[in-house]
N, C-alpha and C positions, 0 to 999 in steps of 0.2 A: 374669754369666749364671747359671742355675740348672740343676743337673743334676738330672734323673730318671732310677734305672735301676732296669732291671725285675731282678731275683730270680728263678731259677724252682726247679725240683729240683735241677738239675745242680750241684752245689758247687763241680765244677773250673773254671766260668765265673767264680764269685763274685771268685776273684783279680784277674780283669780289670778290674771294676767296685770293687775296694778299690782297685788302683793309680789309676784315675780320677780317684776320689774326692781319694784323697790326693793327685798331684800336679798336679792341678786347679786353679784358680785362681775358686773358685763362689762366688756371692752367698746359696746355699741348697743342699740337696744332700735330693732325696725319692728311697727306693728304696720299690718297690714289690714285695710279693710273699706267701707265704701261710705259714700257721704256722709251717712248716719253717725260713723266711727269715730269721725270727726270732732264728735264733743266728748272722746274720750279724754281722760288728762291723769297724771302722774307726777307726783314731785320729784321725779328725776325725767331727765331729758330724752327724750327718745325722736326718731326718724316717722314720720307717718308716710305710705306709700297707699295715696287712695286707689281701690281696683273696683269692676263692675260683679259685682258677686250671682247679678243674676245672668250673667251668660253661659253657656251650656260648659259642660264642664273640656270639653277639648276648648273649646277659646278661651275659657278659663286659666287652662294652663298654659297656654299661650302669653295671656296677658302678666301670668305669673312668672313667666322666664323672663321676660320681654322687660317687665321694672324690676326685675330683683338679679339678673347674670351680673351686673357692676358693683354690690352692697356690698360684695365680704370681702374682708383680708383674708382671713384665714381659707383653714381647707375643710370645718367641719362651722356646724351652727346648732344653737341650743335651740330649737322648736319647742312651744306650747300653741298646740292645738283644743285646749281645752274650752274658747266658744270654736264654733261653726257645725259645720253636718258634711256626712259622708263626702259629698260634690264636692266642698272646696275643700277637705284635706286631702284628697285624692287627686283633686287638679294642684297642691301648692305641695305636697310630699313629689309629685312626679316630675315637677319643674325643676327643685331645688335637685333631685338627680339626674337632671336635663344638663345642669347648669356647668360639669358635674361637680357637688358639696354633699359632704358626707352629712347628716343629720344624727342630732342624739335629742329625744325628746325627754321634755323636762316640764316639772308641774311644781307647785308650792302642796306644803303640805302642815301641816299640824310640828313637825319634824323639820320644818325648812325646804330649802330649794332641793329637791331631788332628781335626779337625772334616771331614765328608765333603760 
């Protein structure tokens, strides 16, 4: 399965979505997010797909269909929204069923990678 996780400002999220990443078990791995996100990093390889986070949340979703309709093979994607805030998971949940891709959200835990 392929993980997408959104990036936002908050850096102290970023830890949750490197542990993910790393103990994960991904066919691909896209983090999305905006300049800033840029000095994110992970000892496994992943896709970075920069976006403008501060655009209203319809152009938001816009610009989320717009880079992310070509990323998947599959037909579903493992989502961690655990940084950002209501606006962009709201614009990047409503694109990703734009696109259309089924989503199962998924977080690290004490317990390992969990799917919700």
């Amino acid at each position: 399965m392929e993980l997408l996780a959104l990036l936002s400002n908050d850096e102290q999220t970023w830890t949750q979505v490197n542990a993910l990443i790393k103990h994960g078990e991904w066919d691909k791995v896209i983090v999305l997010g905006d300049g800033n996100a840029r000095k994110f990093s992970s000892e496994k390889q992943f896709d970075f797909v920069q976006v403008d986070l501060t655009k209203k949340i319809v152009e938001l979703k816009q610009e989320f269909l717009y880079k992310l309709k070509d990323k998947f093979e599959g037909m579903e994607v493992a989502l961690s929204i655990a940084s950002g805030n209501g606006k962009e998971h709201m614009a990047l949940v409503s694109a990703l069923l734009s696109i259309p891709i089924g989503v199962r959200f998924t977080a690290f835990t004490k317990d390992g990678v969990v799917f919700m």
